[in-house]
C-alpha positions in Angstrom: 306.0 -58.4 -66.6 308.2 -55.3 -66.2 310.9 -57.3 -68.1 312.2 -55.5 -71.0 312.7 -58.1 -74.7 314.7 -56.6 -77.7 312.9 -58.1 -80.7 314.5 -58.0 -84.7 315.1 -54.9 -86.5 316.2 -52.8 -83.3 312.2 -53.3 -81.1 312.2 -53.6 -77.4 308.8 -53.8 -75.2 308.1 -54.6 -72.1 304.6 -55.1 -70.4 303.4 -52.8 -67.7 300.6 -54.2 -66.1 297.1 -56.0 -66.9 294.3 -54.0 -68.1 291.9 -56.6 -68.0 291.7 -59.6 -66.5 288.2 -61.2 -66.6 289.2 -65.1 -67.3 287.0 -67.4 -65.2 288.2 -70.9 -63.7 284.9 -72.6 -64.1 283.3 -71.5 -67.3 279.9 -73.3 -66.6 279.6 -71.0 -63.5 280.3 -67.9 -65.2 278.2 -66.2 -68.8 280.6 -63.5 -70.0 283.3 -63.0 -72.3 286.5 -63.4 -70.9 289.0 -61.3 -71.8 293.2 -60.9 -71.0 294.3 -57.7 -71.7 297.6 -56.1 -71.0 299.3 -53.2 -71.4 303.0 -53.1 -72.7 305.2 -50.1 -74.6 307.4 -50.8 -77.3 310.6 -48.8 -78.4 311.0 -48.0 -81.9 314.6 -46.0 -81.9 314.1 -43.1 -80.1 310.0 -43.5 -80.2 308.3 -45.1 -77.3 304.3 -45.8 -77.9 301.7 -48.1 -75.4 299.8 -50.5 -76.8 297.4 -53.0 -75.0 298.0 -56.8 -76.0 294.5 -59.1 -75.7 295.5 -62.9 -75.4 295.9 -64.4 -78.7 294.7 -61.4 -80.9 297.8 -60.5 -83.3 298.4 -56.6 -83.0 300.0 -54.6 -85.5 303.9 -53.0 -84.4 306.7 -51.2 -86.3 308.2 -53.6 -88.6 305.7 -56.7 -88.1 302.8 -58.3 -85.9 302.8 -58.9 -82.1 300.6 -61.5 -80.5 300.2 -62.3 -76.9 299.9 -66.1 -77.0 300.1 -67.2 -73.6 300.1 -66.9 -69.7 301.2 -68.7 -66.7 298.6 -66.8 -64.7 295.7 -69.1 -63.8 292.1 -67.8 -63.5 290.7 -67.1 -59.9 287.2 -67.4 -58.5 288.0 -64.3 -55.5 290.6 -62.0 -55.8 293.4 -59.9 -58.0 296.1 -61.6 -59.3 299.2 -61.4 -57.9 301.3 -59.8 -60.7 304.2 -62.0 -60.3 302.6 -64.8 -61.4 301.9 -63.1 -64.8 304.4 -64.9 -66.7 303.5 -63.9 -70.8 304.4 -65.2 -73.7 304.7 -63.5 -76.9 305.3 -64.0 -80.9 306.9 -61.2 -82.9 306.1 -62.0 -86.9 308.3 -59.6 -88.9 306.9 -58.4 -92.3 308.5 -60.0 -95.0 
């Protein structure tokens, strides 16, 4: 979070906070979707644009595909999450 990545072909991004967050830690107690969604920019040269990254759904980006594939962040019954422990994990998949 907050931590700026350089990526191939001149990219950077960095994420800027969580958009959605409505993962549940027992799923027989709970009946919706859950969703993680966060928001990041990403730096193209001189061109800056946001984007919001749902957990494990590839995203399309200058030059390839982005996919937010993980989280260290671990579901609570009560109560935000703390957004230190949002550690996120990303694959960049440049077109060929």
């Amino acid at each position: 979070m907050f931590e700026r990545v350089v990526l191939e072909g001149g990219l950077s991004f960095y994420t800027v906070g969580v958009f959605e967050d409505t993962r549940c830690p027992d799923r027989e107690l709970y009946f919706r979707d859950e969703h993680l969604v966060v928001a990041a920019v990403i730096t193209d040269g001189s061109r800056r644009k946001g984007y919001n990254f749902e957990l494990g759904v590839p995203q399309r980006v200058p030059g390839g595909w982005l996919t937010l594939i993980s989280t260290t962040a671990k579901p609570r019954e009560y109560g935000a999450i703390p957004l230190r422990e949002y550690g996120l994990t990303y694959i960049y998949e440049r077109d060929q």
